[in-house]
Backbone as CSV, one residue per row, in Angstrom:
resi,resn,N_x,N_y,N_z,CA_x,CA_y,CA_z,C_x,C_y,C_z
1,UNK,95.871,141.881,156.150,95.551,141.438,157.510,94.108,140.932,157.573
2,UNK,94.014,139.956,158.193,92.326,139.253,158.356,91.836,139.864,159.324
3,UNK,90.460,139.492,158.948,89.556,140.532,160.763,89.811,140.085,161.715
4,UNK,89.885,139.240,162.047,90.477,138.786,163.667,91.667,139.714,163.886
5,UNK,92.668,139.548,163.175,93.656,140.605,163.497,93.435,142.127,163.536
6,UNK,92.890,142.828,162.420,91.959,143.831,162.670,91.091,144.117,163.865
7,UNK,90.751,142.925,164.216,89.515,143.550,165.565,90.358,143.105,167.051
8,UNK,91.577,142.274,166.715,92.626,142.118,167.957,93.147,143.536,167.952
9,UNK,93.842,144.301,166.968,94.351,145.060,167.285,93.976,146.917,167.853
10,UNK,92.651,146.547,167.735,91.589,147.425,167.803,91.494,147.381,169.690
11,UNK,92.164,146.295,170.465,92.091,146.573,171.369,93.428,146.919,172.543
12,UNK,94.290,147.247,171.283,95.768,147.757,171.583,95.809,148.926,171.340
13,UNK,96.393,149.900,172.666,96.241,151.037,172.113,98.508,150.975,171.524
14,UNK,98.876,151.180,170.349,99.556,151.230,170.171,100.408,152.103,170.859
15,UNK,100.593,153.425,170.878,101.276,154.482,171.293,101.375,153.923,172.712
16,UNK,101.155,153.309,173.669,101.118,153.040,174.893,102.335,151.888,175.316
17,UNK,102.708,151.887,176.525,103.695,151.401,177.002,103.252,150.469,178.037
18,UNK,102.551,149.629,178.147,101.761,148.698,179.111,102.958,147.967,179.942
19,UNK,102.770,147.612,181.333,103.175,147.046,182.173,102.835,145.534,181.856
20,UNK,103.496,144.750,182.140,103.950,143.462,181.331,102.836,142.135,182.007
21,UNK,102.260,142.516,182.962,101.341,141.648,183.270,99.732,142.377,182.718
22,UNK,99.484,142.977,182.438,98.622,144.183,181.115,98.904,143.844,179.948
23,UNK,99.756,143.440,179.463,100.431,143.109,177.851,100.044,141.580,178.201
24,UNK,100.387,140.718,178.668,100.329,139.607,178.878,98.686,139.088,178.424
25,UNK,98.226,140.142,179.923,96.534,139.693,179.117,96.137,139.820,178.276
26,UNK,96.579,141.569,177.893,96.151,141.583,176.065,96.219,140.354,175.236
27,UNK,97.485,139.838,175.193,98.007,139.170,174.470,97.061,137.822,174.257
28,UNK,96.659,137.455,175.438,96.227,136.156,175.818,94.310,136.667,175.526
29,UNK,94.142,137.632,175.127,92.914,138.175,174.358,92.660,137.815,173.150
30,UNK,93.833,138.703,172.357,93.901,138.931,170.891,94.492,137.158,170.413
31,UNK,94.641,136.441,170.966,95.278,135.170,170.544,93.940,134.413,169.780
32,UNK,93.131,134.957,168.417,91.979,134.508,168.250,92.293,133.272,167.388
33,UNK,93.370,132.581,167.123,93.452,131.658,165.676,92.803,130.393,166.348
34,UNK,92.327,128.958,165.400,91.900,128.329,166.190,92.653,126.959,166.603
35,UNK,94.645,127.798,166.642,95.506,126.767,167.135,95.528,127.540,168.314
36,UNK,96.420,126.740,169.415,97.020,127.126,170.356,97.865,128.516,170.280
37,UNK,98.176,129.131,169.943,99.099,130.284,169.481,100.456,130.389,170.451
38,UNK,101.408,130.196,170.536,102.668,130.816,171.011,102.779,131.953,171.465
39,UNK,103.108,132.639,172.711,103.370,133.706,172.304,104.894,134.251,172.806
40,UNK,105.540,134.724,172.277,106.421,135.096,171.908,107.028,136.487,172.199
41,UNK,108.412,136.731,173.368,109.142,137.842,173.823,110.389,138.611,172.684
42,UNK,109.776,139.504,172.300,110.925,140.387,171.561,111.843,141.442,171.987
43,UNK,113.173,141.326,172.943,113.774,142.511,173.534,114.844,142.795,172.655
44,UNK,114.817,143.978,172.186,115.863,145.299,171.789,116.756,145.195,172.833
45,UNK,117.920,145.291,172.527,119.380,145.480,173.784,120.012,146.612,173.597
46,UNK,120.400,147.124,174.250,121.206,148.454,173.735,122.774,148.154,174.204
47,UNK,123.241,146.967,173.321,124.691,146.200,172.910,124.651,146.309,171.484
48,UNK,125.624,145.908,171.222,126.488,145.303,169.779,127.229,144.396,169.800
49,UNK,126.533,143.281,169.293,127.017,142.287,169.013,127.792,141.901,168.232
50,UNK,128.279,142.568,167.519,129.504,142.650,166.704,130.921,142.643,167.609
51,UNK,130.861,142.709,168.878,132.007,142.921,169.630,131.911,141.636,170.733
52,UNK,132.783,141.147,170.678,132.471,139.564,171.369,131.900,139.652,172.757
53,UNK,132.807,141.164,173.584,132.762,141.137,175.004,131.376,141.880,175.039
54,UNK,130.317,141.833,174.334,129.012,142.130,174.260,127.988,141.604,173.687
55,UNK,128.497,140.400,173.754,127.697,138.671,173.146,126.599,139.216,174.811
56,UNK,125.039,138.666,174.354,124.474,138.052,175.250,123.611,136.791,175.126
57,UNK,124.367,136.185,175.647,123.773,134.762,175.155,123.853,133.655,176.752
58,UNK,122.238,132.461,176.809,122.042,131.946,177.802,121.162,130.878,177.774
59,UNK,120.870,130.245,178.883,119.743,129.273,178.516,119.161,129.465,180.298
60,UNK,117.560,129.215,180.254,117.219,129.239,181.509,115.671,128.492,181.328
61,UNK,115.343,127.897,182.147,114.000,127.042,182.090,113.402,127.320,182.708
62,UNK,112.389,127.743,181.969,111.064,128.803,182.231,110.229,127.523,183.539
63,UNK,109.246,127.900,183.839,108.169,127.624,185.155,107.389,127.432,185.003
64,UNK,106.953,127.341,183.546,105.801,126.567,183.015,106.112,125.681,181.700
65,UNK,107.174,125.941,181.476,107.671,125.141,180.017,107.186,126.204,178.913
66,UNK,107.332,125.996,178.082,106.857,126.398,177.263,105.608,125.655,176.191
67,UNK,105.007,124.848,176.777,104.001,124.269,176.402,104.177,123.429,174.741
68,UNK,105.666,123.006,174.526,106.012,122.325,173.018,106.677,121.012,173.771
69,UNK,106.209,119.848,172.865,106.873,118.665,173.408,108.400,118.834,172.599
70,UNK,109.307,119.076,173.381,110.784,119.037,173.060,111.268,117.698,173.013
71,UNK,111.931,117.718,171.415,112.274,116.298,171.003,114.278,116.264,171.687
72,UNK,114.759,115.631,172.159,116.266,116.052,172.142,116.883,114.665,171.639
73,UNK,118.178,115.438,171.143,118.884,114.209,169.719,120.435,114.234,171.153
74,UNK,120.781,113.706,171.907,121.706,113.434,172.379,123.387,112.765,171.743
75,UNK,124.293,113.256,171.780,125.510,112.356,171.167,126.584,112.086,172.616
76,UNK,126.620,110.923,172.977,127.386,110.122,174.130,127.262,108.977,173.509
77,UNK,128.254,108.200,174.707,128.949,106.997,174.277,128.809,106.663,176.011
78,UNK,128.947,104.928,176.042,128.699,104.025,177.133,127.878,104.765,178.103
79,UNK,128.049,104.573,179.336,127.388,105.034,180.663,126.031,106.325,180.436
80,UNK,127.264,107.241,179.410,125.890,108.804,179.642,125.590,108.397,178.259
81,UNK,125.621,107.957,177.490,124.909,107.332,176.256,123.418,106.590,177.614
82,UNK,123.374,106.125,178.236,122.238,104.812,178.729,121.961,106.136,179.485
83,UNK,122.472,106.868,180.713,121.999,107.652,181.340,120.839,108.572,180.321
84,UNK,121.437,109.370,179.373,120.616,110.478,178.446,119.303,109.315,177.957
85,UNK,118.960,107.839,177.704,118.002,107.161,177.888,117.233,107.112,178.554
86,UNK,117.817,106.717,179.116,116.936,106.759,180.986,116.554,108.254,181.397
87,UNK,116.694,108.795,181.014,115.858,110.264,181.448,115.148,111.068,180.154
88,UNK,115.463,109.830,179.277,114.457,110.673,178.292,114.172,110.574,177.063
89,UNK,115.479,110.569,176.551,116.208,110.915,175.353,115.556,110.668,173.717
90,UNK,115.071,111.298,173.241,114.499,110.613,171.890,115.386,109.637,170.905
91,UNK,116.544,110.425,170.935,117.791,109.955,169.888,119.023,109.976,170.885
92,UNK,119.390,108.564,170.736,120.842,108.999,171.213,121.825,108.181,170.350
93,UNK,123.237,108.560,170.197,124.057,107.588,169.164,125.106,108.563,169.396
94,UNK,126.128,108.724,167.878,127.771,109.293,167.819,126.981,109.788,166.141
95,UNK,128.707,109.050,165.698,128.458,108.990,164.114,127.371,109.052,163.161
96,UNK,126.816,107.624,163.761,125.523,107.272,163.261,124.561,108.793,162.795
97,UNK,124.117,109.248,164.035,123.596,110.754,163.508,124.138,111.451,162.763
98,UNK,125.493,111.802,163.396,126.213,112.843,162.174,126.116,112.273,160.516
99,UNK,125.931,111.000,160.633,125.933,110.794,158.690,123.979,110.961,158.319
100,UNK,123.561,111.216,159.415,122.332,110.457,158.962,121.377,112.100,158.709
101,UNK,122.331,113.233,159.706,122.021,114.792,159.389,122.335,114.923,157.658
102,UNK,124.314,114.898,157.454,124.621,114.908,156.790,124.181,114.362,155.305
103,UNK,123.554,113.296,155.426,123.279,112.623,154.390,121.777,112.233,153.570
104,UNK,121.111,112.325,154.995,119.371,112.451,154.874,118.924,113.722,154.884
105,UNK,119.381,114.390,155.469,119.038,116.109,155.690,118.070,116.171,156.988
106,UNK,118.189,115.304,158.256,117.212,114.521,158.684,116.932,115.600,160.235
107,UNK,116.312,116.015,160.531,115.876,117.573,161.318,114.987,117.085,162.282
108,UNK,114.998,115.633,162.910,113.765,115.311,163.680,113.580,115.935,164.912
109,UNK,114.290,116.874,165.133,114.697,117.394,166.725,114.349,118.727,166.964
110,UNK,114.751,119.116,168.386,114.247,120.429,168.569,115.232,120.770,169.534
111,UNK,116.695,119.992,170.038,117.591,120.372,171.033,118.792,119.466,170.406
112,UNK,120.026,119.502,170.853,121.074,118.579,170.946,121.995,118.982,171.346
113,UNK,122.247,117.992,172.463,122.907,118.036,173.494,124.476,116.923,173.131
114,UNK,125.469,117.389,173.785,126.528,116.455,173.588,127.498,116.450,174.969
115,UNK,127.774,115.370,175.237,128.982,115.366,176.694,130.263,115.855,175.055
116,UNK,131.183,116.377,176.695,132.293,117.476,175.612,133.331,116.524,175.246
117,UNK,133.226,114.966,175.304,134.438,114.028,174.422,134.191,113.815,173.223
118,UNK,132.625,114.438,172.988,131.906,114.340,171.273,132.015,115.059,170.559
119,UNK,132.254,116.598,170.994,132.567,117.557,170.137,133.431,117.356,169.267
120,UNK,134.441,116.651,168.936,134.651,116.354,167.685,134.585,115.811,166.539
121,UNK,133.358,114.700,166.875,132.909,114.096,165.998,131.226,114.907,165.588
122,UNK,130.784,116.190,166.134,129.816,117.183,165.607,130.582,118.256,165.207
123,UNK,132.025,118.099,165.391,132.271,119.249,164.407,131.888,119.497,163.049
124,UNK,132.084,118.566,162.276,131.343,118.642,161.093,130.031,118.966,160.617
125,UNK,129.286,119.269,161.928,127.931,119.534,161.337,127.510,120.753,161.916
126,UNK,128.761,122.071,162.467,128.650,123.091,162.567,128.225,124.029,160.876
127,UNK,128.604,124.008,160.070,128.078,124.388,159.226,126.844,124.368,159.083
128,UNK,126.147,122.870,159.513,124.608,122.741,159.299,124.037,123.050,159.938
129,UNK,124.244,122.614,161.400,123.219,122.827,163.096,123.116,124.685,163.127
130,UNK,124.709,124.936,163.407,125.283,126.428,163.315,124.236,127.285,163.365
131,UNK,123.629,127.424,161.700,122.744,128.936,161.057,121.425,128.038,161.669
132,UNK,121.366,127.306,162.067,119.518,126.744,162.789,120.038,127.306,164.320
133,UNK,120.609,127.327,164.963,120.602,127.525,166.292,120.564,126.324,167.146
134,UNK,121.413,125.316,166.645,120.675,123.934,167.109,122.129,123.147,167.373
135,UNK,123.333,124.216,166.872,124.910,123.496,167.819,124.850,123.722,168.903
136,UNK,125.113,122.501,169.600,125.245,122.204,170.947,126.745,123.380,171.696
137,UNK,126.721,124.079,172.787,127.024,125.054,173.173,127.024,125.074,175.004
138,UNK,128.628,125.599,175.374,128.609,124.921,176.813,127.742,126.189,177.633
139,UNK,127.740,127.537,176.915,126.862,128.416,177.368,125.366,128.565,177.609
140,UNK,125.135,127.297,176.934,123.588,127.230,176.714,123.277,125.882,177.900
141,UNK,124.586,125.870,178.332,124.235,124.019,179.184,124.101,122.644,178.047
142,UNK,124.129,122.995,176.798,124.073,121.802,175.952,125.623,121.030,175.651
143,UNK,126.430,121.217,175.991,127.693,120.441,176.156,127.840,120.292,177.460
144,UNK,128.033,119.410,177.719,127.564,118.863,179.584,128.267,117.462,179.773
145,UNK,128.971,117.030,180.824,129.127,115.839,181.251,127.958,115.433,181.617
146,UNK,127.387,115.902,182.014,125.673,115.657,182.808,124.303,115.936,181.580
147,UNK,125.304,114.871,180.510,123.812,114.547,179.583,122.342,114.617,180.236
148,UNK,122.450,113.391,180.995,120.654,113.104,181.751,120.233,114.424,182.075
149,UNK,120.535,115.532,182.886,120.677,116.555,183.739,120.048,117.592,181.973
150,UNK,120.855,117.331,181.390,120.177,118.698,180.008,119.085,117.942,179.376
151,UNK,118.887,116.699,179.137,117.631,116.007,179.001,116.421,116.289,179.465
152,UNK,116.705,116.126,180.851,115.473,116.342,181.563,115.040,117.691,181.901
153,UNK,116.113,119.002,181.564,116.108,120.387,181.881,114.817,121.041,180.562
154,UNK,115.896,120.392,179.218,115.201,120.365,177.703,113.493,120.166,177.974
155,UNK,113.429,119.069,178.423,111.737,118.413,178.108,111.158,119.342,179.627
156,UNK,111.555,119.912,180.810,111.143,120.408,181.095,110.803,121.941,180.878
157,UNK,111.298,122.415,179.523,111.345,123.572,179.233,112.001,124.648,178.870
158,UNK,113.460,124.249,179.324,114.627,125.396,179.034,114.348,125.633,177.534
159,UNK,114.945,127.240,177.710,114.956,127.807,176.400,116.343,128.372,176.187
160,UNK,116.865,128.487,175.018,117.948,129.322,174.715,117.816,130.913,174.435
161,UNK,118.540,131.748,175.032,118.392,133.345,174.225,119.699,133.612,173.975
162,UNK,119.636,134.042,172.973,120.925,134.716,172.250,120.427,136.225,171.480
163,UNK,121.376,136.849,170.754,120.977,138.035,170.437,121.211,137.497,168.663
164,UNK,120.241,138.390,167.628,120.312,138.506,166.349,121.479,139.186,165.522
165,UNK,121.652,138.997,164.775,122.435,140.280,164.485,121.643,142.138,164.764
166,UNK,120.370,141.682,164.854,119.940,143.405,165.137,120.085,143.702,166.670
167,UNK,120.661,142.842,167.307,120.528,143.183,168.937,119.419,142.491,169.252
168,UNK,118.890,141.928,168.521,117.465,141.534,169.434,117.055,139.810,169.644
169,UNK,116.907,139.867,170.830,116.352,138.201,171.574,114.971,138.090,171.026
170,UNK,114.728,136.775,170.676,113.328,136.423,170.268,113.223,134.934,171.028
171,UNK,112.079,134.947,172.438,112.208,133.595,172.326,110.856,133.280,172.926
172,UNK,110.135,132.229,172.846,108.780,131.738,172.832,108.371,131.764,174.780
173,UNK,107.859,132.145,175.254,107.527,132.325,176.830,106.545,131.154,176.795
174,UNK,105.918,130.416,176.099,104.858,129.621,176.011,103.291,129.566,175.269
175,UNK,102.698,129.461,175.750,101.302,129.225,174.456,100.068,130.028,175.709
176,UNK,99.660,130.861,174.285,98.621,131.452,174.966,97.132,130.898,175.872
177,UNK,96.971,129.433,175.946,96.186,128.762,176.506,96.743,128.659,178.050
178,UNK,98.158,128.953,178.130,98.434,129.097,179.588,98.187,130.265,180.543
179,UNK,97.828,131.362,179.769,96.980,132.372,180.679,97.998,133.431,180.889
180,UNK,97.461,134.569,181.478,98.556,135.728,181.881,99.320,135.525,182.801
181,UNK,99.099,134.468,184.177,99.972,134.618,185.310,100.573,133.677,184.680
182,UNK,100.728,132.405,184.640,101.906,131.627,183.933,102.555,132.076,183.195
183,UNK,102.351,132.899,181.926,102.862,133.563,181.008,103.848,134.651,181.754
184,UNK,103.304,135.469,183.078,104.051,136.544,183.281,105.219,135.329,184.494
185,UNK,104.832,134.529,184.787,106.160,133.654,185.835,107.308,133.800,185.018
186,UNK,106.702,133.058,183.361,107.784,132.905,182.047,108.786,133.859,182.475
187,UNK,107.616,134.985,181.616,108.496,136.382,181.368,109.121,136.826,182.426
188,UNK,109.299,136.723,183.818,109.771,137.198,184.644,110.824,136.418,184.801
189,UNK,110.808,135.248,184.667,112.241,134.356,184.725,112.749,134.688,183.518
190,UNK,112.388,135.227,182.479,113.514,134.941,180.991,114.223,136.976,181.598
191,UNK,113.344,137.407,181.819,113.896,138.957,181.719,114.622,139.088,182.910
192,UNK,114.716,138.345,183.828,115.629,138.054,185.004,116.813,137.525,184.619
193,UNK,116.800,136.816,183.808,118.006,135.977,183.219,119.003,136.851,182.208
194,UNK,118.082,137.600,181.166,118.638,138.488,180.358,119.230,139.757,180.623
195,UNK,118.509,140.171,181.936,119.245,141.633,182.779,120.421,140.874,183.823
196,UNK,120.380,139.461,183.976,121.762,139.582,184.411,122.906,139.129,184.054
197,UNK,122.066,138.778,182.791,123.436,138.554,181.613,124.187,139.802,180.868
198,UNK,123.661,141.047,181.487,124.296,142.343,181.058,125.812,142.531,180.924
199,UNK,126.280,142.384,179.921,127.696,142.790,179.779,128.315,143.676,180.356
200,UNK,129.738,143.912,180.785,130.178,144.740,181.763,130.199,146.046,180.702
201,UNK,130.824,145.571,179.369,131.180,146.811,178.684,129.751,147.785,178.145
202,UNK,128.513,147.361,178.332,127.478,147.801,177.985,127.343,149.226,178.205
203,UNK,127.129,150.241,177.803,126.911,151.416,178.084,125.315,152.286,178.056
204,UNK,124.564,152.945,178.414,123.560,153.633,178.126,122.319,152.467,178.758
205,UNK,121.128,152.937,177.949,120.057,152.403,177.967,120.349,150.782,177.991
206,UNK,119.946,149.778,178.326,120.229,148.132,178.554,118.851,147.935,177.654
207,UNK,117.903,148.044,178.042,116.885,147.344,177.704,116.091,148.081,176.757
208,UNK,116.042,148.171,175.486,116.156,149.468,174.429,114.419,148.889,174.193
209,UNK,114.131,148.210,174.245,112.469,147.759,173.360,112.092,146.755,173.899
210,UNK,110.523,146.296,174.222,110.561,144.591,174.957,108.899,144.467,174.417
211,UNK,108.583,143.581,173.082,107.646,143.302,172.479,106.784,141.998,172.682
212,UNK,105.396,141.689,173.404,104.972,140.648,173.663,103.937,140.141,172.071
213,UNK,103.962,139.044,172.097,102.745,138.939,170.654,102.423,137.881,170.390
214,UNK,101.451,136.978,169.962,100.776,135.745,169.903,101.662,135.530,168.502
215,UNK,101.221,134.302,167.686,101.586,134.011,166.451,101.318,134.701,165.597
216,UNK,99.739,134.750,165.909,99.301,135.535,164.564,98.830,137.060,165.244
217,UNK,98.946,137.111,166.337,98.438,138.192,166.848,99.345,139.879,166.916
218,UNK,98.444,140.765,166.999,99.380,142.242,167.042,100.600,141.874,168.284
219,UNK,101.659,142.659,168.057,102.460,142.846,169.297,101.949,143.869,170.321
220,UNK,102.401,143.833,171.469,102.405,144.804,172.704,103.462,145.156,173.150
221,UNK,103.607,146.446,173.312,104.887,147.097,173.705,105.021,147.116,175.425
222,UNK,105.680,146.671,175.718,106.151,146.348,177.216,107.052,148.244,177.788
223,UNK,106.597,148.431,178.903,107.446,149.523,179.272,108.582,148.965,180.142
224,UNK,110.040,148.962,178.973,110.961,148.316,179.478,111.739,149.135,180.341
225,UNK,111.516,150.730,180.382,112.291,151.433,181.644,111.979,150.843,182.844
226,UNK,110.727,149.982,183.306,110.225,149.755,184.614,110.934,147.844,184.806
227,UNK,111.725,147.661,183.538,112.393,146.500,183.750,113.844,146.146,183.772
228,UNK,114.661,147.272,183.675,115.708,147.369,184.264,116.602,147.511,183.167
């Protein structure tokens, strides 16, 4: 560990359970690198995801963005092919992409979105998109008749959460140059979203762990009993 991290974490008291606008600032303290730093929500679920009817998975667009220019690779044809343009679109095409993933190995993106008459011509690149997190999905809002509409949602910020195989959501709230109250709007819209995506069959504790942390910075333990 380098001294910056050493002398960040020197102002965490570990054993402690901080209230999430307290963690926030920490966070936005210890963020010493001399990039922008990310920082980044880690919640424990007390599900199993091994059982379908205890999938938690969503998409919701945070209130400050998340401070990354989001590239989106669109697949439509006529009308919402020009619409997903007109509101934004970095890439839009069919085929063309699918050979050009397939064949270049070609990753220029950071979303992709498809109206649902395309899904069969990205089937083939479930194997590839799939293990990145980057197949288009009607749960996430990325399979949409209303291309333009996930375009403009994307570049304004939406994020996806899903669970790991360990139970646990990892997803970016934004960059530590945006400060603690923006940061805590984030977090209050993503942990709003994730407590009411609670599965019916869920039993016990819901919200088992909830970890805030810069890139390079220590984590902060959030007291997730006071979050539902």
């Amino acid at each position: 560990m380098g001294k910056k991290y050493t002398d960040s974490a020197k102002l965490i008291d570990k054993s402690k359970l901080y209230d999430s606008d307290e963690a926030l600032s920490l966070v936005c303290q210890t963020a010493k690198a001399k990039f922008d730093e990310t920082v980044e929500l880690h919640v424990r679920l007390g599900v199993d995801s091994r059982h379908a009817d205890q999938q938690v998975r969503g998409a919701v667009v945070l209130p400050n963005g998340t401070g990354k220019t989001v590239r989106t690779l669109v697949f439509a044809k006529g009308e919402k092919a020009d619409a997903a343009r007109a509101a934004g679109a970095d890439y839009v095409g069919d085929t063309d992409y699918v050979e050009k993933i397939t064949k270049e190995n070609w990753f220029e993106f950071d979303v992709v979105i498809a109206s649902p008459d395309m899904m069969g011509v990205i089937g083939r690149l479930g194997r590839i998109l799939g293990p990145k997190g980057l197949m288009p999905n009607p749960k996430a809002g990325t399979v949409t008749p209303d291309v333009a509409r996930a375009v403009t949602e994307a570049k304004a910020g939406k994020i996806e959460y899903r669970l790991d195989r360990n139970n646990i959501i990892h997803c970016p709230i934004g960059k530590a140059s945006f400060g603690a109250e923006k940061l805590a709007e984030n977090f209050n819209t993503l942990m709003g979203a994730v407590i009411k995506a609670k599965p019916a069959s869920a039993k016990g504790q819901y919200i088992k762990s909830c970890v805030v942390a810069s890139t390079m910075g220590p984590g902060v333990k959030i007291n997730a009993a006071k979050l539902g």
